[in-house]
C-alpha positions as CSV (number, residue, x, y, z in Angstrom):
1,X,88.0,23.6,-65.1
2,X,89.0,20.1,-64.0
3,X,89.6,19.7,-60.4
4,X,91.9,17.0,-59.6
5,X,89.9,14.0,-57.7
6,X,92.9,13.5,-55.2
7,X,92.2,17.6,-54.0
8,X,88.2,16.3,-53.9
9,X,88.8,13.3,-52.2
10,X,90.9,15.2,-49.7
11,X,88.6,17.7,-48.8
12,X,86.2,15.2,-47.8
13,X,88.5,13.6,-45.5
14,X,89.1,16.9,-44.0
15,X,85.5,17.8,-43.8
16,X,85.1,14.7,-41.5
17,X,84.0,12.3,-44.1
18,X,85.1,9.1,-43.3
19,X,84.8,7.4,-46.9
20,X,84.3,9.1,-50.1
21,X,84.1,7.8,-53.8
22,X,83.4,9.1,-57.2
23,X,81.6,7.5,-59.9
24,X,80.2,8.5,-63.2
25,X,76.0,10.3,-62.7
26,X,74.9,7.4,-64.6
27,X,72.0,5.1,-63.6
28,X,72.6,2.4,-61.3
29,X,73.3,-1.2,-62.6
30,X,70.6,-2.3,-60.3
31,X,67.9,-0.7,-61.7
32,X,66.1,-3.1,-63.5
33,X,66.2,-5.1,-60.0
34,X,64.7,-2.0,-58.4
35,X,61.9,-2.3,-61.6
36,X,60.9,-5.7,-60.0
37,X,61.4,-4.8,-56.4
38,X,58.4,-2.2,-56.6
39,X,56.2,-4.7,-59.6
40,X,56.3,-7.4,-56.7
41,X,55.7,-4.7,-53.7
42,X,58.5,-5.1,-51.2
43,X,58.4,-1.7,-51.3
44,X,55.5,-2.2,-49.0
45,X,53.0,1.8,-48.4
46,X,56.2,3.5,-49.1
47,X,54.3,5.0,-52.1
48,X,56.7,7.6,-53.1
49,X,59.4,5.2,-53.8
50,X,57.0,4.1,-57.4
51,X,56.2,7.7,-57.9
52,X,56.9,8.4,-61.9
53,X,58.9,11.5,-60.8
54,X,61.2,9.5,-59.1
55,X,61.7,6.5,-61.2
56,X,62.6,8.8,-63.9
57,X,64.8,10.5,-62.1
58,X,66.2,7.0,-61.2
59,X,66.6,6.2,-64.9
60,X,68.1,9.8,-65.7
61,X,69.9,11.5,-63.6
62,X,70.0,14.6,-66.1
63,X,66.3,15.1,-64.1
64,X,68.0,15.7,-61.4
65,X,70.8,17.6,-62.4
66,X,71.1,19.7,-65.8
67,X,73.7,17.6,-67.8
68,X,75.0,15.7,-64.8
69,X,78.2,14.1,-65.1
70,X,79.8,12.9,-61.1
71,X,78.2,11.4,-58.3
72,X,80.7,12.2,-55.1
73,X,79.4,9.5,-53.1
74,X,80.9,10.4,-48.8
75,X,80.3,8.0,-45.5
76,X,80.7,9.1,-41.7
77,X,80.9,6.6,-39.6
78,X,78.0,6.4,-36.9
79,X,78.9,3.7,-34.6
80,X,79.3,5.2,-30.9
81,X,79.8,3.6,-27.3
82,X,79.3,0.0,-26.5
83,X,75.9,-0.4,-24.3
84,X,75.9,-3.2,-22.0
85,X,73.9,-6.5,-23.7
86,X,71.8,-6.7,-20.4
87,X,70.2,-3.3,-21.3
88,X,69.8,-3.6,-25.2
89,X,67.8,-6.9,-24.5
90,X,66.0,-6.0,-21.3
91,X,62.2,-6.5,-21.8
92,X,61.3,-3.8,-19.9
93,X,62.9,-1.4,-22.5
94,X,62.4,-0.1,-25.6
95,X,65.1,-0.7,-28.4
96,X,66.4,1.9,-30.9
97,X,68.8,1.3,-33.6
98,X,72.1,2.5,-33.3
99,X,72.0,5.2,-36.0
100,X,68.9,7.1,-34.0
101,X,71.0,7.6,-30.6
102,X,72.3,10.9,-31.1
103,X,71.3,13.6,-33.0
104,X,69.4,13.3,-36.5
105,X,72.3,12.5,-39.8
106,X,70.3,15.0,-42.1
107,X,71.4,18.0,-39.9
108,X,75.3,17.1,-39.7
109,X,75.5,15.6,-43.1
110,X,73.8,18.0,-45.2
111,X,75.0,21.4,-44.3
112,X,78.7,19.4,-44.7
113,X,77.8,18.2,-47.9
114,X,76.7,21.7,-48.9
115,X,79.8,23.4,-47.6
116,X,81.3,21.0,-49.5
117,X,79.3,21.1,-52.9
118,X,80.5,25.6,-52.6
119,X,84.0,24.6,-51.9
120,X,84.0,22.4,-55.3
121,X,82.3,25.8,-57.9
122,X,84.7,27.9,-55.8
123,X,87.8,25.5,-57.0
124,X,86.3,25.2,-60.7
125,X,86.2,28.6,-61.2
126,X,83.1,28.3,-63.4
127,X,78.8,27.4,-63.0
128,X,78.5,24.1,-61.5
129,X,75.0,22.9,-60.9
130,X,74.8,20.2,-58.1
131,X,72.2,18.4,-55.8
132,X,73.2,17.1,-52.4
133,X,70.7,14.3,-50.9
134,X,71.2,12.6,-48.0
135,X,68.9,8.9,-48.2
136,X,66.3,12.1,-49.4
137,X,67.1,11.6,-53.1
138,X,65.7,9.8,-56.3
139,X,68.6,7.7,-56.2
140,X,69.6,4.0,-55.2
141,X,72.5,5.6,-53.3
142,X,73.8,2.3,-52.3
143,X,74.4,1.0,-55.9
144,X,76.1,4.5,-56.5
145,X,78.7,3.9,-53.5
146,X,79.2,0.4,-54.7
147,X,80.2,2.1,-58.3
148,X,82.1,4.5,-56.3
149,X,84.3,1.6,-55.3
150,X,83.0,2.6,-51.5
151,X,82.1,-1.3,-50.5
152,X,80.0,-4.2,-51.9
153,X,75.8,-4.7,-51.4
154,X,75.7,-7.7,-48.4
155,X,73.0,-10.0,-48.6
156,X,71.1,-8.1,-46.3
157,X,71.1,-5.6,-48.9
158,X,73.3,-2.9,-46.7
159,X,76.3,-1.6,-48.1
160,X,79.5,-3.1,-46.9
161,X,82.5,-1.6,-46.9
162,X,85.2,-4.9,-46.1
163,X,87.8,-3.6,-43.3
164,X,84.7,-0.9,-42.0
165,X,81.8,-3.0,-42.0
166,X,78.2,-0.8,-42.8
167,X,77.7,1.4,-39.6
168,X,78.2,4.7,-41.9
169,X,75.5,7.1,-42.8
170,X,75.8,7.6,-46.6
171,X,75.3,11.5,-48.5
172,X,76.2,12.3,-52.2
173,X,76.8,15.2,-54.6
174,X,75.2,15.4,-57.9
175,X,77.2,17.2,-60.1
176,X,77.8,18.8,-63.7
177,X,81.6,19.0,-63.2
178,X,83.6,16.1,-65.1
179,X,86.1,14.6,-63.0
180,X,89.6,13.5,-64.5
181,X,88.8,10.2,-63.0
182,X,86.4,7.5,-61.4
183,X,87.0,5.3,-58.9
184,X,86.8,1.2,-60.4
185,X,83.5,-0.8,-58.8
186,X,84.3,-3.1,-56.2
187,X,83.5,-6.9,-56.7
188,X,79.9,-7.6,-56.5
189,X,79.9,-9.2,-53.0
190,X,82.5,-10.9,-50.4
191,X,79.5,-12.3,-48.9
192,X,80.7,-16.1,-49.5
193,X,78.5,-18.8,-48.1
194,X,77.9,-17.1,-45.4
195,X,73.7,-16.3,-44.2
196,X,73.7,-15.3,-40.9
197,X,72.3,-12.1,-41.4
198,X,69.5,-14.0,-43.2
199,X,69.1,-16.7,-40.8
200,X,68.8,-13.8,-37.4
201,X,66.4,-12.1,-38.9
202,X,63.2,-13.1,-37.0
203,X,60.6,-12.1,-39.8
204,X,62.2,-13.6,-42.0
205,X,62.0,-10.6,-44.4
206,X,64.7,-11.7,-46.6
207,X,63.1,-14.1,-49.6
208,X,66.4,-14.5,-51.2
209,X,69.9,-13.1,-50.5
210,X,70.0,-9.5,-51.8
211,X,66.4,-8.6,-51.7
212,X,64.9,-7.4,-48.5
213,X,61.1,-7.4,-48.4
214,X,59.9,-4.4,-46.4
215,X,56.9,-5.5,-45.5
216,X,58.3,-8.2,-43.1
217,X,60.8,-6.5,-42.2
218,X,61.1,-4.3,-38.4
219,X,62.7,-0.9,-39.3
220,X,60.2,-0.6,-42.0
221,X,57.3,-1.0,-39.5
222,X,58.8,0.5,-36.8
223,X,59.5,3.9,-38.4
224,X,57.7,3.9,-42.2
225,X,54.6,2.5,-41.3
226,X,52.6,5.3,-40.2
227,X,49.5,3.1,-39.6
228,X,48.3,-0.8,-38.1
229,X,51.0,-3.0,-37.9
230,X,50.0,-6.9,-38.9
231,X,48.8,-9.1,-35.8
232,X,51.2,-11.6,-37.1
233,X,54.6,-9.8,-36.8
234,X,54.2,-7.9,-33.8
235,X,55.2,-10.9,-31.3
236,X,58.7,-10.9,-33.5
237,X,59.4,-7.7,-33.1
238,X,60.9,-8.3,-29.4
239,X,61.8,-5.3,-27.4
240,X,62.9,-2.8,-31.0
241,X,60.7,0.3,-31.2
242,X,62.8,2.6,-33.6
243,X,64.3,0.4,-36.3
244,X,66.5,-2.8,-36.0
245,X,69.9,-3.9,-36.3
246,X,70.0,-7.5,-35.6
247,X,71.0,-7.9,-39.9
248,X,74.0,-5.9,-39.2
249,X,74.9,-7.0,-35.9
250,X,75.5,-10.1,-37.4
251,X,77.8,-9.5,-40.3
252,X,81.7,-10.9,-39.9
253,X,82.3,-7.3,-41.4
254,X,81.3,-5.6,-38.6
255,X,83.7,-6.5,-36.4
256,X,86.4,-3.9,-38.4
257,X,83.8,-0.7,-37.8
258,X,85.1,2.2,-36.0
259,X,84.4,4.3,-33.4
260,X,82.3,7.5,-34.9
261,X,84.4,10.7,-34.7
262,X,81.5,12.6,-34.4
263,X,80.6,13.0,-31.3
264,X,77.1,14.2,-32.2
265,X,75.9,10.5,-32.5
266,X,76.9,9.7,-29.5
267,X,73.7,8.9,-27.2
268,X,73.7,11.1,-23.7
269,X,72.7,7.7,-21.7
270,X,72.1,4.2,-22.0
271,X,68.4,5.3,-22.2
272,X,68.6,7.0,-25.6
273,X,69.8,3.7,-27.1
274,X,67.5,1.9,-24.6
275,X,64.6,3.9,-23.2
276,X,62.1,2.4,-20.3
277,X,58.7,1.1,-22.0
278,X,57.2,3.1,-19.0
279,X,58.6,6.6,-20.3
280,X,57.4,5.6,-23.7
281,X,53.9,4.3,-22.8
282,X,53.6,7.6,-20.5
283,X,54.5,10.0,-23.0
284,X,52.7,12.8,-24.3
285,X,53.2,15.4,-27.2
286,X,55.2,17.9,-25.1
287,X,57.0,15.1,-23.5
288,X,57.8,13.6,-26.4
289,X,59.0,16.6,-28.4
290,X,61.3,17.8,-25.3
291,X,62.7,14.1,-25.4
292,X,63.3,13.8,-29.3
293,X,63.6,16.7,-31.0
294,X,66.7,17.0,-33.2
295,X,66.6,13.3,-32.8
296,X,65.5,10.6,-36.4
297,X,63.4,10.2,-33.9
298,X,60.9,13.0,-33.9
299,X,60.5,11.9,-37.5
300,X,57.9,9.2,-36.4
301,X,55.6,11.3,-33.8
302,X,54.5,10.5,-30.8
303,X,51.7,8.2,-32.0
304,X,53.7,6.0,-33.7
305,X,56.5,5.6,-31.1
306,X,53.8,4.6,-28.3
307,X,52.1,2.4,-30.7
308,X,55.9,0.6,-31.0
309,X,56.1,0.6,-27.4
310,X,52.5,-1.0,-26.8
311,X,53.8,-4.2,-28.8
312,X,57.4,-4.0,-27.1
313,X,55.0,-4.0,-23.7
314,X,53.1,-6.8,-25.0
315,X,56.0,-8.7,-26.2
316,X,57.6,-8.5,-22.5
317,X,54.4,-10.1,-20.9
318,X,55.3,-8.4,-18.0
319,X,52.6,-7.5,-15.5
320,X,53.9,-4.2,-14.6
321,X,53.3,-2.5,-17.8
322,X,49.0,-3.7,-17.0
323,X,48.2,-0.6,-16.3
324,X,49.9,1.6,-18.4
325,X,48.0,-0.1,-21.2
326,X,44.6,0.2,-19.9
327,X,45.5,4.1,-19.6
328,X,46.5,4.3,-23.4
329,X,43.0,2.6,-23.9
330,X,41.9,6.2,-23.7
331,X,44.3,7.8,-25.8
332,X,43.1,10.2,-28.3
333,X,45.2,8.3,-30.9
334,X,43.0,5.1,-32.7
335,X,46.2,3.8,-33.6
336,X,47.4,4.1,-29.7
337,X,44.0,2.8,-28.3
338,X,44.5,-0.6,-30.6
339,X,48.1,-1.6,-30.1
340,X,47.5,-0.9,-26.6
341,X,44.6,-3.5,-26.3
342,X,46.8,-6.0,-28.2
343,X,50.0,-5.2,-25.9
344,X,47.1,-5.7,-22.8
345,X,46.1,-9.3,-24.5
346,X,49.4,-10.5,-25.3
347,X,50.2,-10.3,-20.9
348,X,46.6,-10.8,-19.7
349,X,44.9,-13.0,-21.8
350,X,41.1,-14.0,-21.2
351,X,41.7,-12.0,-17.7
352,X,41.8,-8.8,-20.5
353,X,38.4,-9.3,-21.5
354,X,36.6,-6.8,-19.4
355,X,38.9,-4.0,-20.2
356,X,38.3,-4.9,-24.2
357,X,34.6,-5.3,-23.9
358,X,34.2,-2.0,-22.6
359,X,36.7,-0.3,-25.1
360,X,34.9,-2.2,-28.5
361,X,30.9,-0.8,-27.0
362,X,32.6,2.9,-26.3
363,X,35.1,2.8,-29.4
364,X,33.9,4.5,-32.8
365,X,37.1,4.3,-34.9
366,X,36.4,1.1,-37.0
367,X,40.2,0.4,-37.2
368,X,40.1,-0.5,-33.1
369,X,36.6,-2.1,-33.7
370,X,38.2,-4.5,-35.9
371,X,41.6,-5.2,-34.1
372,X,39.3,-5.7,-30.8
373,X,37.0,-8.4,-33.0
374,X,40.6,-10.2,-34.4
375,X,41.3,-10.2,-30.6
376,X,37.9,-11.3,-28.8
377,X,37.2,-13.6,-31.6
C-alpha cells in the first residue's frame, strides 16, 4: 500500500522535524566525486569511510536495504541561544561548535526516526524493511537531501537550505515502500561569487570550492583524529577544541536559521559552548565523564579533549596556563604528555627548556621523544 507523501511529510513535521524530503534510494550523483575524494585522501585516517563494505553500499543502496526504493531525508534545527562574542573568542577558553552544546543528536534523532520508520509499516499495512542512520550510515546523506529538494551543497561543502541556512542536524529512512512521489532536486548551488567561507577558513582546508580537505581542516582534528595533530596547524587552530564553525558562521544563508525548538540543544551555561582551558587542562576521567556524558562530546575521551586544550593553551600564550602544562607533563596519556610540552613552548619559549629536557631523558613513548626533538631542535 501506497501512503500518500503529504500524510509522510506531515508526520514529520509533527514529530518535530523541521525539514523533510523524499527522494528516490538511488546512488547519489556525487559519487564518482566521492571516488576521487578518497583516491586523493581528503578523507584523511578516517579509514572506514574507503572500507569496500561501505563504498558498495554507497554504490547500491539495495546493500543496505532489501530492494530499496525511498530515502525520507528529515532536519531539526540545532541552533540555540546567542553567546556573547567576548566569550566565544576569549583565549582563556576552550571553543566547541555549536552542534556539541547540548545533548548528543544520535539520542533525540534516532529514537524519532524510529518512531517514525513504525508509524510508516503501521500506515502501509504490509512488510516494510527500512534502515534509519543518523551521519552513522553508508550514505553521502548530504547529496540525498539535496535530491530531496532539502537545500543545495555550499562551497564549504555543508548543506544549505536558502531561507534556513545549514544549522540542522540531518537523519534519513531507508525504505522499501514506493512513494507516489519525489520531491524535484534543488539547483546545484546559490552560492554565486561569493568565498567567504573559503577565504575565513584559517587552514585553508578548502583546495577548491566544493571539496573540503579533511586533513587541514579543524573539526576533523579536533574530534576524528584520535592521535598527533601536525606541528604546523595547531597555532591555526585558535581557541576551538571540539569542532569549528567559522565555514558556517560566515555564510549570507545563515542569517535566515532559526531558533532550535528542541530545547535539548540548548547548552546549560555559557561554559558548555565555552569552557575554561583550566577545567579542561585539570580534568580527569571521572571529571570528565560527569561533565560530558550524553554530550557529542564524550565521543572524543578525555585524552583527546585535553590534548585540544593543550594547543588552545598554547595558542593563548598566556602565562597562567604555565603550570597547568607542566602538570600534564605527567599525564599517563603520551598523546597528553606531548601537546602539553608543545602548548608549554608555544608561551615559554627557550625559558621551557628545562621542563622539556627532563621530560625527553624520563619519557619512553617514542611519539613524545620525537615531538620533544621537533621542538628542542
Amino acid at each position: 500500500m501506497t501512503i500518500s507523501t503529504e500524510n509522510i511529510k506531515q508526520k514529520a513535521i509533527e514529530l518535530g522535524f523541521n525539514l523533510v524530503g523524499l527522494t528516490r534510494a538511488e546512488p547519489s550523483p556525487m559519487l564518482n566525486a566521492y571516488h576521487r575524494w578518497i583516491e586523493q585522501g581528503m578523507h584523511g585516517k578516517m579509514g572506514y569511510l574507503e572500507r569496500p563494505d561501505r563504498i558498495i553500499r554507497r554504490e547500491d543502496l539495495n546493500n543496505i536495504v532489501s530492494n530499496a526504493q525511498s530515502i525520507i531525508m528529515v532536519g531539526m534545527d540545532y541552533r540555540t541561544r546567542e553567546i556573547a562574542p567576548e566569550i566565544l573568542h576569549d583565549p582563556t577558553r576552550g571553543r566547541i561548535a555549536n552542534y556539541a552544546w547540548g545533548l548528543d543528536y544520535h539520542d533525540i534523532l534516532e529514537p524519532r526516526l524510529e518512531q517514525f520508520a513504525q508509524w510508516i509499516a503501521t500506515e502501509a499495512k504490509g512488510k516494510i524493511d527500512h534502515k534509519v542512520y543518523v551521519d552513522t550510515g553508508a550514505i553521502l546523506e548530504r547529496s540525498h537531501a539535496q535530491q530531496a529538494a532539502m537545500g543545495f551543497i555550499g562551497k564549504n561543502t555543508m548543506l544549505i537550505h536558502p531561507r534556513r541556512g545549514s544549522y540542522f542536524f540531518l537523519g534519513e529512512i531507508i525504505t522499501s515502500l514506493e512513494l507516489d512521489t519525489y520531491d524535484e532536486p534543488q539547483r546545484q548551488t546559490m552560492c554565486g561569487t561569493c568565498t567567504r567561507c573559503l577565504k575565513a577558513c584559517p587552514t585553508d582546508a578548502f583546495p577548491k570550492p566544493h571539496i573540503l580537505d579533511a586533513r587541514l581542516c579543524i573539526s576533523y582534528h579536533t574530534i576524528e583524529n584520535k592521535g598527533w595533530i601536525d606541528q604546523y596547524l595547531r597555532s591555526k587552530f585558535g581557541n576551538w577544541v571540539f569542532g569549528c564553525d567559522i565555514c558556517q558562521e560566515v555564510c549570507p544563508f545563515q542569517r535566515f536559521s532559526p531558533t532550535a525548538q528542541e530545547k535539548r540543544f540548548f547548552p546549560i551555561d555559557s561554559d558548555r559552548a565555552a569552557p575554561p582551558l583550566v577545567d579542561l587542562l585539570t580534568l580527569d576521567d571521572v571529571r570528565f565523564k560527569a561533565h560530558y556524558d550524553g554530550s557529542p562530546i564524550y565521543r572524543i575521551r578525555r585524552k583527546q579533549l585535553v590534548r585540544n586544550a593543550c594547543i588552545a593553551a598554547g595558542n593563548s600564550h598566556d602565562s597562567q596556563f604555565i603550570p597547568y602544562l607542566i602538570q600534564l607533563l605527567y599525564d599517563s596519556e603520551p598523546l597528553v604528555r606531548g601537546h602539553a610540552a608543545w602548548g608549554l613552548w608555544q608561551i615559554m619559549g627557550q625559558s621551557a627548556v628545562k621542563q622539556l629536557n627532563e621530560l625527553y631523558y624520563r619519557e619512553e613513548d617514542e611519539a613524545v621523544r620525537d615531538e620533544l626533538e621537533r621542538l628542542l631542535a
